[in-house]
mmCIF file as gemmi writes it, N, C-alpha and C atoms, coordinates in Angstrom:
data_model
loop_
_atom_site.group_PDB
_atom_site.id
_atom_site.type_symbol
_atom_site.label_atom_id
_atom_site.label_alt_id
_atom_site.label_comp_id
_atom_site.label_asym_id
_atom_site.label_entity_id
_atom_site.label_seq_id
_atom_site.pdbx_PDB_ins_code
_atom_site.Cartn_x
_atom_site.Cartn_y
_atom_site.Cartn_z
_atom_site.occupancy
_atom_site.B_iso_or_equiv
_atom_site.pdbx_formal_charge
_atom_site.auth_seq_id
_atom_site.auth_asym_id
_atom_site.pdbx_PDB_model_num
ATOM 1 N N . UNK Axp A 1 ? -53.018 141.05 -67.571 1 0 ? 1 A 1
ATOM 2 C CA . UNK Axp A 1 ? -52.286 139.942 -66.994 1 0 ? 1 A 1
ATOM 3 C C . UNK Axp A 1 ? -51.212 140.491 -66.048 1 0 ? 1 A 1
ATOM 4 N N . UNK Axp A 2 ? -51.12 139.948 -64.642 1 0 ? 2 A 1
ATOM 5 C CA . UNK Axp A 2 ? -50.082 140.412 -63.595 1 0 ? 2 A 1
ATOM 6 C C . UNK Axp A 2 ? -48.779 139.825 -64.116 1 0 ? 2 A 1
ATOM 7 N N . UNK Axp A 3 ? -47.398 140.257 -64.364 1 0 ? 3 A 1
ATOM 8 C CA . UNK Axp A 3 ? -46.682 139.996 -64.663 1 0 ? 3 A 1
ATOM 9 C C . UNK Axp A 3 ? -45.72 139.189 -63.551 1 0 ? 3 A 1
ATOM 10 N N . UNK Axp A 4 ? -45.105 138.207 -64.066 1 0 ? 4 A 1
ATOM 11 C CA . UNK Axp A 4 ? -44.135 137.331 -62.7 1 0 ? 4 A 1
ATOM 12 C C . UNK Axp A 4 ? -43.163 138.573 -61.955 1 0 ? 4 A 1
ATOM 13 N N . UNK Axp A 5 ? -42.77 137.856 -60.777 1 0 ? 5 A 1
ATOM 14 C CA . UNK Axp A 5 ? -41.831 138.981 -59.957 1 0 ? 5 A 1
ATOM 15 C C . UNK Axp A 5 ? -41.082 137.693 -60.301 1 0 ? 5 A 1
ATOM 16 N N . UNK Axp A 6 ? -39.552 138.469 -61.015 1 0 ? 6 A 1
ATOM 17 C CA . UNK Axp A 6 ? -38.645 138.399 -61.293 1 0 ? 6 A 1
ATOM 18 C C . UNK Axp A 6 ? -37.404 138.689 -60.59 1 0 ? 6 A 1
ATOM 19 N N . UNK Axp A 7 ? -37.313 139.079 -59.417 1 0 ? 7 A 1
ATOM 20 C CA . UNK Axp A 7 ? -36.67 139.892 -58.6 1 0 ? 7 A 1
ATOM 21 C C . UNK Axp A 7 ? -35.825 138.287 -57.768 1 0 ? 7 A 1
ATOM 22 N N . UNK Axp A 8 ? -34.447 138.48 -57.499 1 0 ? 8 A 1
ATOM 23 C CA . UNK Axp A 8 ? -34.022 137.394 -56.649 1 0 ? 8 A 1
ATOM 24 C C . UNK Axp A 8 ? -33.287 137.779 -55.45 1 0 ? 8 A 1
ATOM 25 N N . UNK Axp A 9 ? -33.337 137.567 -54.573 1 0 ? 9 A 1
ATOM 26 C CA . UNK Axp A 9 ? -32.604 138.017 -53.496 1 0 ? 9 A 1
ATOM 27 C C . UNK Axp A 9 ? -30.719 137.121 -53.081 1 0 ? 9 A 1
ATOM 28 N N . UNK Axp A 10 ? -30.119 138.068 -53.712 1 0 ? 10 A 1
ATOM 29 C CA . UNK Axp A 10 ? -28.738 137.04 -53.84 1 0 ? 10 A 1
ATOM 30 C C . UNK Axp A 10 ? -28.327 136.944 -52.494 1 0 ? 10 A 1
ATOM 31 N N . UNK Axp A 11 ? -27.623 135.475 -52.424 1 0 ? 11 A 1
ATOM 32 C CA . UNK Axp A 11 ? -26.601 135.066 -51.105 1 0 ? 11 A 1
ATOM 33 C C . UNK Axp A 11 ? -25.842 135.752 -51.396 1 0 ? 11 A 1
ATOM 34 N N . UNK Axp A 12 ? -25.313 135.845 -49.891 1 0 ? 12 A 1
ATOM 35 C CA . UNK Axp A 12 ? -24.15 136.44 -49.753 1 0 ? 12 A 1
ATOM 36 C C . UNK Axp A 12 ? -22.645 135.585 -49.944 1 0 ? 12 A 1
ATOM 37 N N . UNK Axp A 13 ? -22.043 136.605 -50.944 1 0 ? 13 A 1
ATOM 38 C CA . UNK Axp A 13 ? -20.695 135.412 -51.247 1 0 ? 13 A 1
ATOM 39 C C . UNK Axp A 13 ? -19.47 135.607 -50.655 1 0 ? 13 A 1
ATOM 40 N N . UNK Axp A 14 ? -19.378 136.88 -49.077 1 0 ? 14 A 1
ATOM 41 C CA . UNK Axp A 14 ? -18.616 137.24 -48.75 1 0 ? 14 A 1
ATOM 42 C C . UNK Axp A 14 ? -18.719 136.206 -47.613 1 0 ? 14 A 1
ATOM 43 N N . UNK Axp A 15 ? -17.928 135.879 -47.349 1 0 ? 15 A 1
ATOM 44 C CA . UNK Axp A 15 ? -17.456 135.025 -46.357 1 0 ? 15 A 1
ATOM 45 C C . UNK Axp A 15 ? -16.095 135.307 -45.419 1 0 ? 15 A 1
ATOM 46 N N . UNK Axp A 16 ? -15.958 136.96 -45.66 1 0 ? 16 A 1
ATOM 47 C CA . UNK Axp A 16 ? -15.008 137.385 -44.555 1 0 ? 16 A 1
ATOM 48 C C . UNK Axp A 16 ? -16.204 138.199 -43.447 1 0 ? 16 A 1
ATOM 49 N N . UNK Axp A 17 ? -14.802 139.05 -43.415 1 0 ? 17 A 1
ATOM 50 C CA . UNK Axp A 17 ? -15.946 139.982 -41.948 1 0 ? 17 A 1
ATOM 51 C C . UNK Axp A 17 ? -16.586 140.952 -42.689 1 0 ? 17 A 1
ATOM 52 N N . UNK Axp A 18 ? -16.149 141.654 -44.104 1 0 ? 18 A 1
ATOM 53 C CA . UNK Axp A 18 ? -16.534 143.081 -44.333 1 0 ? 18 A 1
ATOM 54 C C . UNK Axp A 18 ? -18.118 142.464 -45.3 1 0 ? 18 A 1
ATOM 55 N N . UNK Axp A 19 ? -19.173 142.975 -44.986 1 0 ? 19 A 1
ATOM 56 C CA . UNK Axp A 19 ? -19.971 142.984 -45.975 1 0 ? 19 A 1
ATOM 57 C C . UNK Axp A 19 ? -20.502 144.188 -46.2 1 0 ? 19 A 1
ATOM 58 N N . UNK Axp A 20 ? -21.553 143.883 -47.337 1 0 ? 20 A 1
ATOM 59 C CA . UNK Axp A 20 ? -22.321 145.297 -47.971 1 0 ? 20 A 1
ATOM 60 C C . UNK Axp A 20 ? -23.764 145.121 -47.848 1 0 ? 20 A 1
ATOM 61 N N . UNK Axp A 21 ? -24.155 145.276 -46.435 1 0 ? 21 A 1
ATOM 62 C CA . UNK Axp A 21 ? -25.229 145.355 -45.543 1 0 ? 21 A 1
ATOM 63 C C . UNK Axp A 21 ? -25.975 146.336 -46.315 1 0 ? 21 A 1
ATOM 64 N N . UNK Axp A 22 ? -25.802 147.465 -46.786 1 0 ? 22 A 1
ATOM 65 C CA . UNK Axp A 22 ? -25.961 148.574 -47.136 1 0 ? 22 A 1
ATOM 66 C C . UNK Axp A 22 ? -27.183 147.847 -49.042 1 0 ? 22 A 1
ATOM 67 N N . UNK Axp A 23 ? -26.231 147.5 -49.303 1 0 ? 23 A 1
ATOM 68 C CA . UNK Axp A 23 ? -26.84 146.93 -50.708 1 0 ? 23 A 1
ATOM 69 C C . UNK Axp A 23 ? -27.838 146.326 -50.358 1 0 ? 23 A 1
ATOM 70 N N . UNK Axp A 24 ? -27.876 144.552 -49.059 1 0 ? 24 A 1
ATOM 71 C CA . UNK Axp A 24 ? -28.468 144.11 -48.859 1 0 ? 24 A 1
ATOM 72 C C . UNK Axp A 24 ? -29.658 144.774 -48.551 1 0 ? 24 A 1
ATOM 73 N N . UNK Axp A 25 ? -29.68 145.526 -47.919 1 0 ? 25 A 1
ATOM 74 C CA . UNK Axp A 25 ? -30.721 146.42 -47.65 1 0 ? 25 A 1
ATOM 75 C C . UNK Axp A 25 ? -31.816 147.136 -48.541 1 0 ? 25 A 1
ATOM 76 N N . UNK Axp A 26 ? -30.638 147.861 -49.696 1 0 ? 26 A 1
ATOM 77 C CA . UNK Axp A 26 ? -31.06 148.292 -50.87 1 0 ? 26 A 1
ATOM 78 C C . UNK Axp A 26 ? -32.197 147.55 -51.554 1 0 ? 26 A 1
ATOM 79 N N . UNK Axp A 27 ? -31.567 146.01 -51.934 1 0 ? 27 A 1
ATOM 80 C CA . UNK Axp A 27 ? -32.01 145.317 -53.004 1 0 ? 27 A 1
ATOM 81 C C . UNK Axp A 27 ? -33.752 144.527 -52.264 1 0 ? 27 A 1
ATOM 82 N N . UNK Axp A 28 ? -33.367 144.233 -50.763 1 0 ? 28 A 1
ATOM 83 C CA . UNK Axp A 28 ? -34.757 144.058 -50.079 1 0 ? 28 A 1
ATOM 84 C C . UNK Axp A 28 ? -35.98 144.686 -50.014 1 0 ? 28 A 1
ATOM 85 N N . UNK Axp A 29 ? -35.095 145.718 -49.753 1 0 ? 29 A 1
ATOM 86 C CA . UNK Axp A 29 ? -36.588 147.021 -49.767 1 0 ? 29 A 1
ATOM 87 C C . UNK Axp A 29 ? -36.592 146.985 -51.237 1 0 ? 29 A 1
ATOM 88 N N . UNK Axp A 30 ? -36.527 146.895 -52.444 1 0 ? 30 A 1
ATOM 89 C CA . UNK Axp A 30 ? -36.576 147.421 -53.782 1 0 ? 30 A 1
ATOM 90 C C . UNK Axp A 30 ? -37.341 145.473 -53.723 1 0 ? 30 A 1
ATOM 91 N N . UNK Axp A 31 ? -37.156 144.193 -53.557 1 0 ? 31 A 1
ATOM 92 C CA . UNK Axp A 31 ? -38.186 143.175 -53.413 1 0 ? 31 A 1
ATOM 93 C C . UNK Axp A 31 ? -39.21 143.537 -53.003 1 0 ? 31 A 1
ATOM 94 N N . UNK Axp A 32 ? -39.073 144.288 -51.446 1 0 ? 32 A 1
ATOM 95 C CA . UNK Axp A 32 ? -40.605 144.394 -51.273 1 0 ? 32 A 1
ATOM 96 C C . UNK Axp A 32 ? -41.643 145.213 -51.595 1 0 ? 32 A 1
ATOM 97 N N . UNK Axp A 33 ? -40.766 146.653 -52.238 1 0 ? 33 A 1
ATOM 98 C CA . UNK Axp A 33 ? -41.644 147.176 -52.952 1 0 ? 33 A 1
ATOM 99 C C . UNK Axp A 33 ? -42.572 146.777 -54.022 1 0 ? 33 A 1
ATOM 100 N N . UNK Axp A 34 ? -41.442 146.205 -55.094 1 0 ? 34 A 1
ATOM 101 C CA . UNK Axp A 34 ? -42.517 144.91 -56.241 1 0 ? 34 A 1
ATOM 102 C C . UNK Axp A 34 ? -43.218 143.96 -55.583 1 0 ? 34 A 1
ATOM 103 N N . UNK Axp A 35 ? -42.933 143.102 -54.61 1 0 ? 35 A 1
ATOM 104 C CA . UNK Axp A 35 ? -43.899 142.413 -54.014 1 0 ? 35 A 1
ATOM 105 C C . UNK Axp A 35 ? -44.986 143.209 -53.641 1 0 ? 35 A 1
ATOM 106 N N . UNK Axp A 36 ? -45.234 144.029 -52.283 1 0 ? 36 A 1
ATOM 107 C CA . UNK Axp A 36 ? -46.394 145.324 -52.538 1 0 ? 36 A 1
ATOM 108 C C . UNK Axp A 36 ? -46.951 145.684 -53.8 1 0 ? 36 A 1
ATOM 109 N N . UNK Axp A 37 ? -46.454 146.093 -54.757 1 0 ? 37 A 1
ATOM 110 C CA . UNK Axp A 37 ? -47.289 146.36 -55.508 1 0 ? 37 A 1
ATOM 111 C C . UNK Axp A 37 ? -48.459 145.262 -56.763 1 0 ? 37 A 1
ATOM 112 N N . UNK Axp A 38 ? -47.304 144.155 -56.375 1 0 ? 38 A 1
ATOM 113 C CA . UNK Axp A 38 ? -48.288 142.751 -57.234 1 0 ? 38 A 1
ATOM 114 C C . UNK Axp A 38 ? -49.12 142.867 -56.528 1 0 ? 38 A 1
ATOM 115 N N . UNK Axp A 39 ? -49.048 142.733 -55.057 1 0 ? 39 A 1
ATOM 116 C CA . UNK Axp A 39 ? -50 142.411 -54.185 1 0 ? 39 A 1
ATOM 117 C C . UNK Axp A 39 ? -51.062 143.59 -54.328 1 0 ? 39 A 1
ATOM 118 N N . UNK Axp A 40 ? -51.186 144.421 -54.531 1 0 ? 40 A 1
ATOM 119 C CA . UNK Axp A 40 ? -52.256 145.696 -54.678 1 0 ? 40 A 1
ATOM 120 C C . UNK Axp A 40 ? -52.783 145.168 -55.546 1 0 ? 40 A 1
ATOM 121 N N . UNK Axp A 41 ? -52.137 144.765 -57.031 1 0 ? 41 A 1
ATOM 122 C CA . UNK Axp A 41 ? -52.43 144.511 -58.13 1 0 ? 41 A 1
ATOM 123 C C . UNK Axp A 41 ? -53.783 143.305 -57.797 1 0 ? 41 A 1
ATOM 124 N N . UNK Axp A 42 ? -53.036 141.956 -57.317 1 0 ? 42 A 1
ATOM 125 C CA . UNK Axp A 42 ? -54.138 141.319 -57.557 1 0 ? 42 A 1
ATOM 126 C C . UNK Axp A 42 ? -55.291 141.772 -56.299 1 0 ? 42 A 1
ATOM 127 N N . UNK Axp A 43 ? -54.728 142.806 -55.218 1 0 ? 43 A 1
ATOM 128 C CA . UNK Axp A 43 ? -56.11 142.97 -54.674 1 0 ? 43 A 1
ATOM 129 C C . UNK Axp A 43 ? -57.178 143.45 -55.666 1 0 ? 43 A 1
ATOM 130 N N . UNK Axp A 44 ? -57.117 144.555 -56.133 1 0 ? 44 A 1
ATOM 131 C CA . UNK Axp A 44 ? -57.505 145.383 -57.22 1 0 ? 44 A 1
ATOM 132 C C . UNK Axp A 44 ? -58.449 144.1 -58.151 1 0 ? 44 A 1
ATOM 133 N N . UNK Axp A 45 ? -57.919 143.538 -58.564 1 0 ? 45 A 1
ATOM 134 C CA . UNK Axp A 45 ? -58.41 142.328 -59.523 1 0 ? 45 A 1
ATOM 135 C C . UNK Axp A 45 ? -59.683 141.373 -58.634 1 0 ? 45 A 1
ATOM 136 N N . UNK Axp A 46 ? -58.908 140.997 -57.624 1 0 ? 46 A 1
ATOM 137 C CA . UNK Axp A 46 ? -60.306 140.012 -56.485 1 0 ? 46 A 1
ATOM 138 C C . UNK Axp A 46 ? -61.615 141.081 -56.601 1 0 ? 46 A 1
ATOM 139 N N . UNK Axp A 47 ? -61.014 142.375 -55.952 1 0 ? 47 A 1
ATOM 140 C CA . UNK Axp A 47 ? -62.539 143.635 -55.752 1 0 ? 47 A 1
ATOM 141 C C . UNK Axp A 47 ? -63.315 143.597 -57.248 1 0 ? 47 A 1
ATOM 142 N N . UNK Axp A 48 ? -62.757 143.691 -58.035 1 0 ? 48 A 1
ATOM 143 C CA . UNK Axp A 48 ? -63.408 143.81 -59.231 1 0 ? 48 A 1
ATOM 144 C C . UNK Axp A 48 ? -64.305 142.713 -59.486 1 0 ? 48 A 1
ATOM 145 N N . UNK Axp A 49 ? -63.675 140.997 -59.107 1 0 ? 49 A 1
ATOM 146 C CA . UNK Axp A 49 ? -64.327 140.143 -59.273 1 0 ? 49 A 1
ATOM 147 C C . UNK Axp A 49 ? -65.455 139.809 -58.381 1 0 ? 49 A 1
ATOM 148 N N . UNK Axp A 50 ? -65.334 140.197 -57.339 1 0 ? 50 A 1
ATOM 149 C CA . UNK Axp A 50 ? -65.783 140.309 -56.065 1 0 ? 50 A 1
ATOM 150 C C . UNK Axp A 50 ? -67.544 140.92 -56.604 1 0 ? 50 A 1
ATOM 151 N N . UNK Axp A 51 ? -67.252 142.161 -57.413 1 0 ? 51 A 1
ATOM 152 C CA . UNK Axp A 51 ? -67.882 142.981 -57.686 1 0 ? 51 A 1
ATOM 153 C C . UNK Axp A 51 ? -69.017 142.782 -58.876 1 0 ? 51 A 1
ATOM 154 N N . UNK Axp A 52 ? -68.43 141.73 -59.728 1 0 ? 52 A 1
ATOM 155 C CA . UNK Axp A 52 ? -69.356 141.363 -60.957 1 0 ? 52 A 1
ATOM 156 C C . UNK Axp A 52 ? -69.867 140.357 -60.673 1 0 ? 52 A 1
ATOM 157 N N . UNK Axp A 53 ? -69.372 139.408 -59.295 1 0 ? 53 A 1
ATOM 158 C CA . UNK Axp A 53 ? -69.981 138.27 -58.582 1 0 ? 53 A 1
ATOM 159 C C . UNK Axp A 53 ? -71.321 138.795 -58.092 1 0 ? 53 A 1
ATOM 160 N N . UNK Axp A 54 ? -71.403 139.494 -57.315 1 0 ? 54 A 1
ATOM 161 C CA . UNK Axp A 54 ? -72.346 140.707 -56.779 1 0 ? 54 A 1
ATOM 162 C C . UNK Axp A 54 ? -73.666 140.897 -57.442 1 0 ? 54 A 1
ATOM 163 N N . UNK Axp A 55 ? -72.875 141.404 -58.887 1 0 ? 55 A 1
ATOM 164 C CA . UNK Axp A 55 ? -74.036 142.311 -59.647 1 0 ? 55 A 1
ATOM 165 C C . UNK Axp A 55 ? -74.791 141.352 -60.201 1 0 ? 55 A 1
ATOM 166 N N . UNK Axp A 56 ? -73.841 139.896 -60.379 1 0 ? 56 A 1
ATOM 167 C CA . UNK Axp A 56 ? -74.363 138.517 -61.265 1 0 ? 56 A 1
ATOM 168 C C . UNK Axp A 56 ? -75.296 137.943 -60.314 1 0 ? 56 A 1
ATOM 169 N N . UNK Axp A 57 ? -75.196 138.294 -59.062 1 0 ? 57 A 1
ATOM 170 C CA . UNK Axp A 57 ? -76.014 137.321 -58.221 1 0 ? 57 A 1
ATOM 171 C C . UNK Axp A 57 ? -77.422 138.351 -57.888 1 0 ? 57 A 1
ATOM 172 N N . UNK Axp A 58 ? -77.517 139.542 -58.333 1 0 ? 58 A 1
ATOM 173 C CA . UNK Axp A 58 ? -78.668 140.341 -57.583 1 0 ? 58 A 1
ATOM 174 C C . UNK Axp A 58 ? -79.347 140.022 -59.119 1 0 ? 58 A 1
ATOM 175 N N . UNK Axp A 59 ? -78.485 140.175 -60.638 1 0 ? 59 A 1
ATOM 176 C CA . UNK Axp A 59 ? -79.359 140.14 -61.251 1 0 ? 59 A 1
ATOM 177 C C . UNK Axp A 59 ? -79.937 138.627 -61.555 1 0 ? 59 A 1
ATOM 178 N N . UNK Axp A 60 ? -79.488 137.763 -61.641 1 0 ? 60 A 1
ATOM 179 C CA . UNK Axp A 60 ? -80.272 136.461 -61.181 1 0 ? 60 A 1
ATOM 180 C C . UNK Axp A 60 ? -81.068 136.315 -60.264 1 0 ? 60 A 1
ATOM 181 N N . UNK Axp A 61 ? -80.967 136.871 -59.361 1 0 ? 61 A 1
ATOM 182 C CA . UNK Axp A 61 ? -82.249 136.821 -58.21 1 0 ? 61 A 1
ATOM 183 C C . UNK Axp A 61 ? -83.096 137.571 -58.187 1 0 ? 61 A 1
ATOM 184 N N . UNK Axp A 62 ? -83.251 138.74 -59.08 1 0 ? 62 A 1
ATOM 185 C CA . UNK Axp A 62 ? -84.442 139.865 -59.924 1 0 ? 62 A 1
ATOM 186 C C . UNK Axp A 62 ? -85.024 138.688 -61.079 1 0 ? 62 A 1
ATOM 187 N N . UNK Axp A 63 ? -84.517 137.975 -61.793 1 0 ? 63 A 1
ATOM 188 C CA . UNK Axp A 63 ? -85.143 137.364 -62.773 1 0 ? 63 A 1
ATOM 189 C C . UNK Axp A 63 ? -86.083 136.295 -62.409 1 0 ? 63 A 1
């Protein structure tokens, strides 16, 4: 089972001039890494299904 992405991307609560662009940055790239990798995940999962779809349909059409 693919597990939920849990990950939230917080507003920003600074509302002067100084922010921490730097974090923002941090915490995005560290979203899209988990996003990337669900996404592999369920590719991984379609090919497989993809794959027993395949084998289900040649061996029904041998029978």
């Amino acid at each position: 089972m693919i597990k939920e992405l849990n990950i939230g991307i917080r507003k920003s609560s600074s509302t002067g001039i100084f922010h921490d662009s730097r974090e923002d940055v941090r915490r995005l790239g560290k979203a899209l890494n988990i996003a990337i990798d669900k996404i592999n995940e369920l590719v991984e999962i379609v090919n497989e299904q993809e794959t027993e779809i395949r084998e289900l349909k040649k061996k029904q059409s041998s029978c």
